[in-house]
Biopython code that builds the backbone (N, CA, C, O; Angstrom):
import numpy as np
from Bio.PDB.StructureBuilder import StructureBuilder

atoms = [
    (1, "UNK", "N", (-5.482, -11.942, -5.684)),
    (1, "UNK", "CA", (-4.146, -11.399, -5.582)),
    (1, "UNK", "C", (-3.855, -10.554, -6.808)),
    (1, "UNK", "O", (-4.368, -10.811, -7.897)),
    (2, "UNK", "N", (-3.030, -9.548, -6.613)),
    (2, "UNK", "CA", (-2.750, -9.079, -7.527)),
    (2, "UNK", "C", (-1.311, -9.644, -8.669)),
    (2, "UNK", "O", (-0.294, -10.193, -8.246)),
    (3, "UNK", "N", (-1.640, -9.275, -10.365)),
    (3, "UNK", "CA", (-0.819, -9.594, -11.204)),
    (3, "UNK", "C", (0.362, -9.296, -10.916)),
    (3, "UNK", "O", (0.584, -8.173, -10.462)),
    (4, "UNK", "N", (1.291, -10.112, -11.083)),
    (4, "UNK", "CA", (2.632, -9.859, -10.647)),
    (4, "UNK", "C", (3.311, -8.704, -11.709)),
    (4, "UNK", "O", (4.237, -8.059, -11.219)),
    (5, "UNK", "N", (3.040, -8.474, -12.727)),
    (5, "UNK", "CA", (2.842, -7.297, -13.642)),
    (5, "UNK", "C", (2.742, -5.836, -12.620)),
    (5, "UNK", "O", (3.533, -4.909, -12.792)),
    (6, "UNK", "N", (1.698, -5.796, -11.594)),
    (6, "UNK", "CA", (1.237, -4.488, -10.657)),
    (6, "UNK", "C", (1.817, -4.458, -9.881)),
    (6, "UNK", "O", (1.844, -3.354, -9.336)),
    (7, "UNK", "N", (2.723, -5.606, -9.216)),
    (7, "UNK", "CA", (3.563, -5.560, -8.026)),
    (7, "UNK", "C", (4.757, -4.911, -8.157)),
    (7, "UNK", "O", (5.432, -5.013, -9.181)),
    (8, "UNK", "N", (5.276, -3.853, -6.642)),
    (8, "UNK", "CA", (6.517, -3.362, -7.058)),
    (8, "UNK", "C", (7.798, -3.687, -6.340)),
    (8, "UNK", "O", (8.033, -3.731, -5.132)),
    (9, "UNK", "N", (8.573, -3.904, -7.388)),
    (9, "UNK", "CA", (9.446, -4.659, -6.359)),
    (9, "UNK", "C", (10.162, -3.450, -5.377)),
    (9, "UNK", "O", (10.884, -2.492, -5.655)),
    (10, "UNK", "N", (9.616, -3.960, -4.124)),
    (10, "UNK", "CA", (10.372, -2.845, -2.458)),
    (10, "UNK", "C", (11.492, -2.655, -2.607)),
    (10, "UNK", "O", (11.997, -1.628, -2.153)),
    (11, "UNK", "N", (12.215, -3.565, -3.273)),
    (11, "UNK", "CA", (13.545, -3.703, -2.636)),
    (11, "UNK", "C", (14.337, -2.001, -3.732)),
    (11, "UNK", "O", (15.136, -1.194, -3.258)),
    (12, "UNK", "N", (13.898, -1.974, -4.809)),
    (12, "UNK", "CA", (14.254, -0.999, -5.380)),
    (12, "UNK", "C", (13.993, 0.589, -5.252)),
    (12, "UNK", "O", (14.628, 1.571, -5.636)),
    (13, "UNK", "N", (12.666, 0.398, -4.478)),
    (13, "UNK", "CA", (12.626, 1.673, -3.952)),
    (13, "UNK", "C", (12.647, 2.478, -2.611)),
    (13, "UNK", "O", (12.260, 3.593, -2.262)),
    (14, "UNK", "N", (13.536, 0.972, -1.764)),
    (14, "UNK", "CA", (13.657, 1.842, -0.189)),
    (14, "UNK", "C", (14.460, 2.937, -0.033)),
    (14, "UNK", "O", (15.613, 2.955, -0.464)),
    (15, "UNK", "N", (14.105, 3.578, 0.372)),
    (15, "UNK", "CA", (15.518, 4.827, 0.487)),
    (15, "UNK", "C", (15.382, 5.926, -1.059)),
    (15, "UNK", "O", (16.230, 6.766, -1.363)),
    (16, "UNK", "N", (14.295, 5.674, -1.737)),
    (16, "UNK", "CA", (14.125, 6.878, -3.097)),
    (16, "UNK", "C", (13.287, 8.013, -2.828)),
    (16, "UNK", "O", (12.083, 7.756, -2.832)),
    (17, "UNK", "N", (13.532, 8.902, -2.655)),
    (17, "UNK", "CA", (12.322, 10.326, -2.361)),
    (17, "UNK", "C", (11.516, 10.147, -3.402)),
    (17, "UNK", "O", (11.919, 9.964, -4.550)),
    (18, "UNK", "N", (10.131, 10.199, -2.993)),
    (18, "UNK", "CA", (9.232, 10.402, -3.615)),
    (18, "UNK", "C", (8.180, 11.283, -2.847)),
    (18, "UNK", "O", (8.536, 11.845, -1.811)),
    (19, "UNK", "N", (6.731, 11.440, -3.379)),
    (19, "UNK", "CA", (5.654, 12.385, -2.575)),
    (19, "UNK", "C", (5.374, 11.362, -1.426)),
    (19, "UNK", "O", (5.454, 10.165, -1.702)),
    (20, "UNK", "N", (5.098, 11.694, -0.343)),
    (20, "UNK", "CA", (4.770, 11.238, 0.883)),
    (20, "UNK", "C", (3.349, 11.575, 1.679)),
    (20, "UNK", "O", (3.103, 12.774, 1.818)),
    (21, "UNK", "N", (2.358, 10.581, 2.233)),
    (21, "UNK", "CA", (1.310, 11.180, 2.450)),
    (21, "UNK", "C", (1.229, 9.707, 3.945)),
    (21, "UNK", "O", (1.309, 8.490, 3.777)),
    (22, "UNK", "N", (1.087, 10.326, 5.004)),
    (22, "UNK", "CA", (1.035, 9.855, 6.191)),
    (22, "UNK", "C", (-0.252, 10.311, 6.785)),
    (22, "UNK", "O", (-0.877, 11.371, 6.773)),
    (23, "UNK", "N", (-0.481, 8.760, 7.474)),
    (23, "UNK", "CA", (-1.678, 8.170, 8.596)),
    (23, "UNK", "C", (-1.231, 8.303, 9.906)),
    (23, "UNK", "O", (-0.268, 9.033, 10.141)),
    (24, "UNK", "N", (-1.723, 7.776, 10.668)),
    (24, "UNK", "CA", (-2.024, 6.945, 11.750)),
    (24, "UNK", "C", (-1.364, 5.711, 11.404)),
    (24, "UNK", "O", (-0.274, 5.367, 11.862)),
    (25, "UNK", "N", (-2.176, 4.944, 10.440)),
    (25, "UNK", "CA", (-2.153, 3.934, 9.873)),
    (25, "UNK", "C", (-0.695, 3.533, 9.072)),
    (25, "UNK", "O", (0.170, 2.726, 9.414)),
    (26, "UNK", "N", (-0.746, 4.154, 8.226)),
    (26, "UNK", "CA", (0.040, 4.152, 6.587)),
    (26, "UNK", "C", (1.129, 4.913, 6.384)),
    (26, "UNK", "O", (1.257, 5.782, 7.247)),
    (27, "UNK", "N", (1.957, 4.900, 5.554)),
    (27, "UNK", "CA", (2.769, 5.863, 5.129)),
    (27, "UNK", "C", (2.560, 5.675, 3.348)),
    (27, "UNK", "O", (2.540, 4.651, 2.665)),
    (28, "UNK", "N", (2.457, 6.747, 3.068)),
    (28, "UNK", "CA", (2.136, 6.152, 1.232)),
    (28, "UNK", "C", (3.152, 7.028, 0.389)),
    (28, "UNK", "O", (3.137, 8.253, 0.268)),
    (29, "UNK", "N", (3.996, 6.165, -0.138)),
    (29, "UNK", "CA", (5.153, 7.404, -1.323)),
    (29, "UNK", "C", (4.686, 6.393, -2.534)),
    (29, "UNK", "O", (4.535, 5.177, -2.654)),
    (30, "UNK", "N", (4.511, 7.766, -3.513)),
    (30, "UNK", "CA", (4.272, 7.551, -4.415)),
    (30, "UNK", "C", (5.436, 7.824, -5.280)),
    (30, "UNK", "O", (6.252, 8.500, -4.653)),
    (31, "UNK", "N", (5.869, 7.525, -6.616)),
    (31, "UNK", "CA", (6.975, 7.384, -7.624)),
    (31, "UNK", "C", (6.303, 7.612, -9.066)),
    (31, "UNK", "O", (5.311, 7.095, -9.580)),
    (32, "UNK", "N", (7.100, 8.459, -9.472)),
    (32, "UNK", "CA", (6.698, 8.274, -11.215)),
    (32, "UNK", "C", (6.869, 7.371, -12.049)),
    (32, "UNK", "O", (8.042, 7.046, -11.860)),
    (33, "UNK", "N", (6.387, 6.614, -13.023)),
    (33, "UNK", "CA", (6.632, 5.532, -13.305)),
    (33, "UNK", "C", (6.660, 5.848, -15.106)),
    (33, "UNK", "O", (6.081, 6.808, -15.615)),
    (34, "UNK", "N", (7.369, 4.930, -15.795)),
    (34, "UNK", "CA", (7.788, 5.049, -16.826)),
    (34, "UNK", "C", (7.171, 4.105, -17.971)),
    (34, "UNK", "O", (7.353, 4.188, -19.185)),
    (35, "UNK", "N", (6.074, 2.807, -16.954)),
    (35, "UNK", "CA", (5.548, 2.058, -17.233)),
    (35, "UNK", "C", (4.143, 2.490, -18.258)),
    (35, "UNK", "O", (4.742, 3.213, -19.054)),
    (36, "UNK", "N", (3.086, 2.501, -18.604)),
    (36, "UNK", "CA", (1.606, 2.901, -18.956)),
    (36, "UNK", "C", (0.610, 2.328, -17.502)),
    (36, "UNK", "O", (-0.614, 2.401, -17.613)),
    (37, "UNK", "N", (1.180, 1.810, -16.271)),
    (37, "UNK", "CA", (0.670, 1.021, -15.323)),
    (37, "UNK", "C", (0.992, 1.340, -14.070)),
    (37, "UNK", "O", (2.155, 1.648, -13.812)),
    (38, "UNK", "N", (-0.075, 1.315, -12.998)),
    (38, "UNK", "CA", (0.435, 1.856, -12.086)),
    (38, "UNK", "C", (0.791, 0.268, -11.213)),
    (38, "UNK", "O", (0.254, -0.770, -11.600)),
    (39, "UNK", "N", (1.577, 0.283, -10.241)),
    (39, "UNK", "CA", (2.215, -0.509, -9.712)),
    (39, "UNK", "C", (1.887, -0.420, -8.156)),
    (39, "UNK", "O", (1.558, 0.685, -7.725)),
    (40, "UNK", "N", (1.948, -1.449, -7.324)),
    (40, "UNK", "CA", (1.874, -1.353, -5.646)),
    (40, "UNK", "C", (2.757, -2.400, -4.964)),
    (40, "UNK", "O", (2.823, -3.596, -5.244)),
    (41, "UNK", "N", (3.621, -1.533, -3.737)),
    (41, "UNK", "CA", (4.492, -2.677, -2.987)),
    (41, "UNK", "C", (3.717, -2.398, -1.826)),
    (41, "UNK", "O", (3.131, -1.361, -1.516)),
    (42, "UNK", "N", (3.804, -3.473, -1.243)),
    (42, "UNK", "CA", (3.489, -2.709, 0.757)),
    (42, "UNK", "C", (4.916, -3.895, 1.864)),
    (42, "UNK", "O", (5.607, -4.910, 1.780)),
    (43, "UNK", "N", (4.629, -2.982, 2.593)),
    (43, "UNK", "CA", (6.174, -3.161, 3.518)),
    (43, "UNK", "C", (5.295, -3.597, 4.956)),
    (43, "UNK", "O", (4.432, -2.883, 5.468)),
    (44, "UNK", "N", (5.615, -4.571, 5.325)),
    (44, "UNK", "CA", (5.262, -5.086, 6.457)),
    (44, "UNK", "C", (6.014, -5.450, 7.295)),
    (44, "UNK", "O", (6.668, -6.422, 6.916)),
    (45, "UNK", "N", (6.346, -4.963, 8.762)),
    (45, "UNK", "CA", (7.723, -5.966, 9.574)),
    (45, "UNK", "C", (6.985, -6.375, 10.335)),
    (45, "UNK", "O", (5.754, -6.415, 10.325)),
    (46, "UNK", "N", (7.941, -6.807, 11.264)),
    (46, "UNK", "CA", (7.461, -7.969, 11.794)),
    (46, "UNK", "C", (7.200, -7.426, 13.163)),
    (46, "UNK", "O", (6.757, -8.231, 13.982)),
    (47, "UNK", "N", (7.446, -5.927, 13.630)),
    (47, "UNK", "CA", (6.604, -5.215, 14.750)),
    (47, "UNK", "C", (4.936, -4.658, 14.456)),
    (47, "UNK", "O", (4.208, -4.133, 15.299)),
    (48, "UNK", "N", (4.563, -4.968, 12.886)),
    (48, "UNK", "CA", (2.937, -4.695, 12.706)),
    (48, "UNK", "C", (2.665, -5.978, 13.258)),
    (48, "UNK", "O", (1.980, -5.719, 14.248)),
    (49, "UNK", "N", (2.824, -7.368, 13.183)),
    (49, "UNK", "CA", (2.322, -8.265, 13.439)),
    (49, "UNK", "C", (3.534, -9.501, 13.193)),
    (49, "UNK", "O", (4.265, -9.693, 12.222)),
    (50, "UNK", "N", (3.382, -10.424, 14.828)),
    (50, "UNK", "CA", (4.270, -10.974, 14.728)),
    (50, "UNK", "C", (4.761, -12.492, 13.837)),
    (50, "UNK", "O", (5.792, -13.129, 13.616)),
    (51, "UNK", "N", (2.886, -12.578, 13.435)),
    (51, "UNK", "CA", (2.859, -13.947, 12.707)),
    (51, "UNK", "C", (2.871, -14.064, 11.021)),
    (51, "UNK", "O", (1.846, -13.926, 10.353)),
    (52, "UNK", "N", (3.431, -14.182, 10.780)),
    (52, "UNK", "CA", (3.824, -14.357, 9.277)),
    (52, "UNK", "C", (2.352, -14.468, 8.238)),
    (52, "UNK", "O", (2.162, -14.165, 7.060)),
    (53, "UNK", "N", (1.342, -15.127, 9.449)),
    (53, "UNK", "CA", (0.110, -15.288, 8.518)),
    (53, "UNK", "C", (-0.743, -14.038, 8.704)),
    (53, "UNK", "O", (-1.637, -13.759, 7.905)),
    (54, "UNK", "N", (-0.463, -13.304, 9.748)),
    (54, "UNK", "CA", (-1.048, -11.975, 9.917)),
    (54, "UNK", "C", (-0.661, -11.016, 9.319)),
    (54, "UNK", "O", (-1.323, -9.999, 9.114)),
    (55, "UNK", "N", (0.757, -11.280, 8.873)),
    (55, "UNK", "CA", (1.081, -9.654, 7.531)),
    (55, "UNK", "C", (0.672, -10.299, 6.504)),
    (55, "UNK", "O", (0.095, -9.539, 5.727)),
    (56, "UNK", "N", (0.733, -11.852, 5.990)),
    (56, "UNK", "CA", (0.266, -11.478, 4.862)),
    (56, "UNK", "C", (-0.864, -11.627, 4.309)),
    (56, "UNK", "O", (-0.954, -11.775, 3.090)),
    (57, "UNK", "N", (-2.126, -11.610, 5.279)),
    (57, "UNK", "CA", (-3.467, -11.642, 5.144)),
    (57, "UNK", "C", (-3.666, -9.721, 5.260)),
    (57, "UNK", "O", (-4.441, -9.210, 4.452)),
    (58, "UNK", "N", (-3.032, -8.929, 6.139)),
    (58, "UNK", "CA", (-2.909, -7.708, 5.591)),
    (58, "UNK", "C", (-2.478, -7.218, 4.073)),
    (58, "UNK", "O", (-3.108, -6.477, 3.319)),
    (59, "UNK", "N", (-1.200, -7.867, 3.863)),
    (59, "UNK", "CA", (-0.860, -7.796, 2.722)),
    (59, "UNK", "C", (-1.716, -8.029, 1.640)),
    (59, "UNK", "O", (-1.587, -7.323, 0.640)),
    (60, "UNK", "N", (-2.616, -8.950, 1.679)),
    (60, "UNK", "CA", (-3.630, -9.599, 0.747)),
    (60, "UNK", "C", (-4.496, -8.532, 0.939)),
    (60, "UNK", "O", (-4.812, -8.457, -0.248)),
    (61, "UNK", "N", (-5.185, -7.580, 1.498)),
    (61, "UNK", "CA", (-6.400, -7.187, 1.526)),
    (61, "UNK", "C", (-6.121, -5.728, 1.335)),
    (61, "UNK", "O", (-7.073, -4.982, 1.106)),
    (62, "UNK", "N", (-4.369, -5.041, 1.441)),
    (62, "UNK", "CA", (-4.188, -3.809, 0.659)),
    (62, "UNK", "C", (-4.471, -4.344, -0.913)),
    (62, "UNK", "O", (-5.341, -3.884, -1.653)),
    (63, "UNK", "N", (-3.756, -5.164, -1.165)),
    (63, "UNK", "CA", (-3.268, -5.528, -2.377)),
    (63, "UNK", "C", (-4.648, -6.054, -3.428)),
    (63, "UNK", "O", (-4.664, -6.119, -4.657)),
    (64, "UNK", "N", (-5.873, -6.423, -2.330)),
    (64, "UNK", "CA", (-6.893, -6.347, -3.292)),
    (64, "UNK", "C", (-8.056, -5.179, -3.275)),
    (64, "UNK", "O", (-9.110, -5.151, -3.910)),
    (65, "UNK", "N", (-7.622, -4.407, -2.520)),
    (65, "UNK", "CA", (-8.427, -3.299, -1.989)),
    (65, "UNK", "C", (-7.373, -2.615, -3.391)),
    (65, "UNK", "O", (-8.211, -1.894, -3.933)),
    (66, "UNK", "N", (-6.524, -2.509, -3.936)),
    (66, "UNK", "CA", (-5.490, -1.450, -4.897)),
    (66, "UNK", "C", (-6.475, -2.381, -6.266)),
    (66, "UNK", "O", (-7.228, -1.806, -7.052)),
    (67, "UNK", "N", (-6.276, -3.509, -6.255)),
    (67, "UNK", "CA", (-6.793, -4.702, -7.253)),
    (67, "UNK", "C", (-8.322, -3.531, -7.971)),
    (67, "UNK", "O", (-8.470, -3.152, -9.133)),
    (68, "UNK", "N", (-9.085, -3.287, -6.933)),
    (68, "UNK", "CA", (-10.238, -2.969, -7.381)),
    (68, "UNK", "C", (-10.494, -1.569, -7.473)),
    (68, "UNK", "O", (-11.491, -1.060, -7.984)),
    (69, "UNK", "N", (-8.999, -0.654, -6.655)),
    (69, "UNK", "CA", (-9.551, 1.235, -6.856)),
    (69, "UNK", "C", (-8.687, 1.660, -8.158)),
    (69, "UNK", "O", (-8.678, 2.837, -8.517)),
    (70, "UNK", "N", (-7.838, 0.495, -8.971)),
    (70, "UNK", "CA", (-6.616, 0.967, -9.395)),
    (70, "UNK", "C", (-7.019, 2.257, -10.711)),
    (70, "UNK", "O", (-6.545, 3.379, -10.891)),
    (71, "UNK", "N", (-8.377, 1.276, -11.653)),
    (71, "UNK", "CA", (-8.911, 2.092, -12.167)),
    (71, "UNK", "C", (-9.178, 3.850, -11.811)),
    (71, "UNK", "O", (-9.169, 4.736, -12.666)),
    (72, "UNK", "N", (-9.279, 3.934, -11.165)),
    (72, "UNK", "CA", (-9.612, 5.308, -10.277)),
    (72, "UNK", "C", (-8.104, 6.157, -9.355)),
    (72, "UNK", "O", (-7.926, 7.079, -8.560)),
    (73, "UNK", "N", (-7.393, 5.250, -10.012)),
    (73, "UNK", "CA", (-5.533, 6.022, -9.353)),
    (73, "UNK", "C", (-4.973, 6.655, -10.838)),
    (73, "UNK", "O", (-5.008, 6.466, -12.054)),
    (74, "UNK", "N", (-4.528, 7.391, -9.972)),
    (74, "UNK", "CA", (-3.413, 8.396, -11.488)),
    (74, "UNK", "C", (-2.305, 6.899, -11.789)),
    (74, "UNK", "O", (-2.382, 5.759, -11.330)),
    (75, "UNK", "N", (-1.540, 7.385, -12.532)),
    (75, "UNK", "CA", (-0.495, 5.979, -13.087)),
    (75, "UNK", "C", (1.089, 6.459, -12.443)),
    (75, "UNK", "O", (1.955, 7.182, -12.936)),
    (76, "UNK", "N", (1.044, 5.835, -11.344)),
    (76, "UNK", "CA", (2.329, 5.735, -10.602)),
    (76, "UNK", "C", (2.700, 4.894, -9.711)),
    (76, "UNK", "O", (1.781, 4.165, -9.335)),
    (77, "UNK", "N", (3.871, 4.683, -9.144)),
    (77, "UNK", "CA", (4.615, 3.611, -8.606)),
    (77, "UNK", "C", (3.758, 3.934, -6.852)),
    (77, "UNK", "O", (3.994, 4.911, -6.141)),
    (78, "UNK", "N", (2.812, 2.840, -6.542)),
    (78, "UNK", "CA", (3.207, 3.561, -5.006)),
    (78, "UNK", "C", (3.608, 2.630, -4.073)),
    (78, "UNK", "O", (3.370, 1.477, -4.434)),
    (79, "UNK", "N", (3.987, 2.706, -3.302)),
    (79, "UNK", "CA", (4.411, 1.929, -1.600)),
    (79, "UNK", "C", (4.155, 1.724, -0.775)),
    (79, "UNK", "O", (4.873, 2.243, 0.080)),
    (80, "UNK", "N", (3.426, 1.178, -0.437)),
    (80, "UNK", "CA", (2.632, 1.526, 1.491)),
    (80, "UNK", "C", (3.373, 0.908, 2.696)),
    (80, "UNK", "O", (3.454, -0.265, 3.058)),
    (81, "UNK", "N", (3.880, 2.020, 3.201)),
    (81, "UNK", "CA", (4.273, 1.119, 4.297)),
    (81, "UNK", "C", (3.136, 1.368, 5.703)),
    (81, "UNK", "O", (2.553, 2.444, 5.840)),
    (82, "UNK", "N", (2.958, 0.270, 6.623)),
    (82, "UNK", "CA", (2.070, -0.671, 7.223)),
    (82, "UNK", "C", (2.940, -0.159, 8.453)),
    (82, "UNK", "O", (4.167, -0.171, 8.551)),
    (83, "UNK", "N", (1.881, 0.349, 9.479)),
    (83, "UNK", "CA", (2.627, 0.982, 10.954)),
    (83, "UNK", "C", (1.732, -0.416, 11.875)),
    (83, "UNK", "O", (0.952, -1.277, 11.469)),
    (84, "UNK", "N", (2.078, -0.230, 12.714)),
    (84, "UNK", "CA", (1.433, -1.525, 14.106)),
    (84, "UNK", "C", (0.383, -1.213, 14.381)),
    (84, "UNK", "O", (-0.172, -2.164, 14.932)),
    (85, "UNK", "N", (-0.275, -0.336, 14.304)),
    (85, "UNK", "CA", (-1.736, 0.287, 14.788)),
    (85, "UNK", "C", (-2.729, -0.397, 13.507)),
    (85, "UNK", "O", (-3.836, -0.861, 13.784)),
    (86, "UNK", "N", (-2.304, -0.399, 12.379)),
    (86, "UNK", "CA", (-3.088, -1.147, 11.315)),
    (86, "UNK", "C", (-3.420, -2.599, 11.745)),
    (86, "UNK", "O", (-4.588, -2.934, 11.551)),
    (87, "UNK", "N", (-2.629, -3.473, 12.270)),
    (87, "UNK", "CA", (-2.884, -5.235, 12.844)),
    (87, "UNK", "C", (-4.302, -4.832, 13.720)),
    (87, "UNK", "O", (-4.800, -5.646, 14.498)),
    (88, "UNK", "N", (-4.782, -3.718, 13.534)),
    (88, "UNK", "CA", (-6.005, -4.074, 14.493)),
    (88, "UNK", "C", (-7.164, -3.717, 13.489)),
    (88, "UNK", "O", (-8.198, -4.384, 13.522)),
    (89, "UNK", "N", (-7.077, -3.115, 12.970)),
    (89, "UNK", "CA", (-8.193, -3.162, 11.729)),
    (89, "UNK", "C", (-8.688, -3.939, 10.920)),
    (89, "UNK", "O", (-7.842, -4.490, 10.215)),
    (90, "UNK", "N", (-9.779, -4.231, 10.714)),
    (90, "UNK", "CA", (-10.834, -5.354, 10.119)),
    (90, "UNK", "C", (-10.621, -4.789, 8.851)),
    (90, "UNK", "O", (-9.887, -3.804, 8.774)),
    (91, "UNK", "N", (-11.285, -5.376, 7.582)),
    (91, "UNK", "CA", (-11.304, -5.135, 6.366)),
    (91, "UNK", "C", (-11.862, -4.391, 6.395)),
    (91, "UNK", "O", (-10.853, -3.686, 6.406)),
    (92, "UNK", "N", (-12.907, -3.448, 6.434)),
    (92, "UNK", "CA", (-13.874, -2.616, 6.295)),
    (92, "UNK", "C", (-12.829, -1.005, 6.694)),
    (92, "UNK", "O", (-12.580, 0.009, 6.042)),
    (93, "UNK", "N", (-12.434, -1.512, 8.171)),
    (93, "UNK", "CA", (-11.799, -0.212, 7.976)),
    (93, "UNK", "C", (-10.467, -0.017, 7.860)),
    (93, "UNK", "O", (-9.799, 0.898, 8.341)),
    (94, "UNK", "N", (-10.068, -1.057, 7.099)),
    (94, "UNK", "CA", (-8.724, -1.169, 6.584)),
    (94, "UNK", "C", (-8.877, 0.172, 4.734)),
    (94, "UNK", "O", (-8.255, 1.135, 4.287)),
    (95, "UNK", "N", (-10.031, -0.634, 4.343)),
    (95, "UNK", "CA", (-10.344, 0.059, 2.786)),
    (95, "UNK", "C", (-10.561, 1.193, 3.190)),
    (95, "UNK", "O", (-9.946, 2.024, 2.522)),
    (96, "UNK", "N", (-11.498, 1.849, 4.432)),
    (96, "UNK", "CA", (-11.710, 3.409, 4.617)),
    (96, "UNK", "C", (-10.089, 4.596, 4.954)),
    (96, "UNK", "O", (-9.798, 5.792, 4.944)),
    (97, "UNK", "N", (-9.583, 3.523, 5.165)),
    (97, "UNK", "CA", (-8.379, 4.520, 5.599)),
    (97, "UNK", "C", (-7.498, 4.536, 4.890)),
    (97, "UNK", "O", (-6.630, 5.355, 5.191)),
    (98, "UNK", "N", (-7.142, 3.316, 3.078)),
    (98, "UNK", "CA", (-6.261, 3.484, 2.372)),
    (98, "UNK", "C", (-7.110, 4.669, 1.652)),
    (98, "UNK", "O", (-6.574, 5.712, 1.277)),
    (99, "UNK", "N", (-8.748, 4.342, 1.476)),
    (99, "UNK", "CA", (-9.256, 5.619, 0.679)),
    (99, "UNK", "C", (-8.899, 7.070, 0.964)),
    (99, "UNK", "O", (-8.943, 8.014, 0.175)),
    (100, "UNK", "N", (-8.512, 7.068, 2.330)),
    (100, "UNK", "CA", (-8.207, 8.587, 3.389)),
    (100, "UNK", "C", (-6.628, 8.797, 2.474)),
    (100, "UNK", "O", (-6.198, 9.833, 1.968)),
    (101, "UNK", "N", (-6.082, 7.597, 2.491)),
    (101, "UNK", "CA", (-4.381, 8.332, 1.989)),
    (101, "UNK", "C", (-4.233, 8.468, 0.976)),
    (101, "UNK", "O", (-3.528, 9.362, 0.509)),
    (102, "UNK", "N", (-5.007, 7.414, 0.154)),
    (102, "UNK", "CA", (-5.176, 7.779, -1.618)),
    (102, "UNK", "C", (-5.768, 8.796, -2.284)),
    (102, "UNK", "O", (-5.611, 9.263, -3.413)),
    (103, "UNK", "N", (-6.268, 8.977, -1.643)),
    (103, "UNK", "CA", (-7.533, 11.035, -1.959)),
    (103, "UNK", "C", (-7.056, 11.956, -0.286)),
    (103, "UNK", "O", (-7.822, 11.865, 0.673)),
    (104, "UNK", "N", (-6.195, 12.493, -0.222)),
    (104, "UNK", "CA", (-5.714, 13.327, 0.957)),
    (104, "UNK", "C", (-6.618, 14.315, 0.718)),
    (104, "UNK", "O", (-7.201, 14.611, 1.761)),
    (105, "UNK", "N", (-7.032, 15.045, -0.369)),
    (105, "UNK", "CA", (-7.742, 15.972, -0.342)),
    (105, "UNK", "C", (-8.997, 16.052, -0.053)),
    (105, "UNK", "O", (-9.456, 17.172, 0.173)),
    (106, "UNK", "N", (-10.034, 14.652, 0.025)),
    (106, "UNK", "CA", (-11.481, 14.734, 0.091)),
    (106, "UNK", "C", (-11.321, 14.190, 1.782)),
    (106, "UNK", "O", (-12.324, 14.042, 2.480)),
]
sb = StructureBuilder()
sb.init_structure("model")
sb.init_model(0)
sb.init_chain("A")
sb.init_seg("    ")
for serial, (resi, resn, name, xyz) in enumerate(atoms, 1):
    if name == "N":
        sb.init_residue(resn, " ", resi, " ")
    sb.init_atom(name, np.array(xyz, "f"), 0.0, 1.0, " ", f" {name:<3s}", serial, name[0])
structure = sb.get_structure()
């Protein structure tokens, strides 16, 4: 899991414009941060998946999939929010498609 130090709290940044980069999957806004650290929330309802143990075993596997690319992210606040089409993705191609929203350009 990730340090509660890296976690961001959602509740402060629903509704803040930031850069926006959309999936299939994902929605990713990123925020400038004031910290030396970059930070990650992810937003899960309860139309991605209806069982409480199914968002947050998603939740767990953005959050350690960020755990291990963070080194390799610029230093900013980001957000992911989690669409219903993601509850069907395995780990494998859960990590290929945050890599797709985190590098839009490659």
């Amino acid at each position: 899991m990730l340090a509660k130090k890296y976690r961001l709290p959602i509740q402060d940044f629903l509704g803040k414009k930031g850069k926006s980069v959309k999936s299939r999957y994902f929605l990713l806004r990123v925020f400038e941060t004031p910290n030396g650290f970059s930070r990650l929330g992810a937003v899960i309802s309860g139309k991605v998946a209806k069982k409480a143990v199914e968002r947050n075993r998603l939740k767990r596997q953005i959050f350690n999939f960020f755990r291990e690319a963070q080194k390799g992210l610029l230093i900013a606040d980001y957000l992911v929010i989690v669409f219903p089409e993601a509850a069907k993705l395995n780990k494998t191609e859960l990590s290929v498609e945050l890599i797709k929203i985190l590098n839009p350009k490659s």
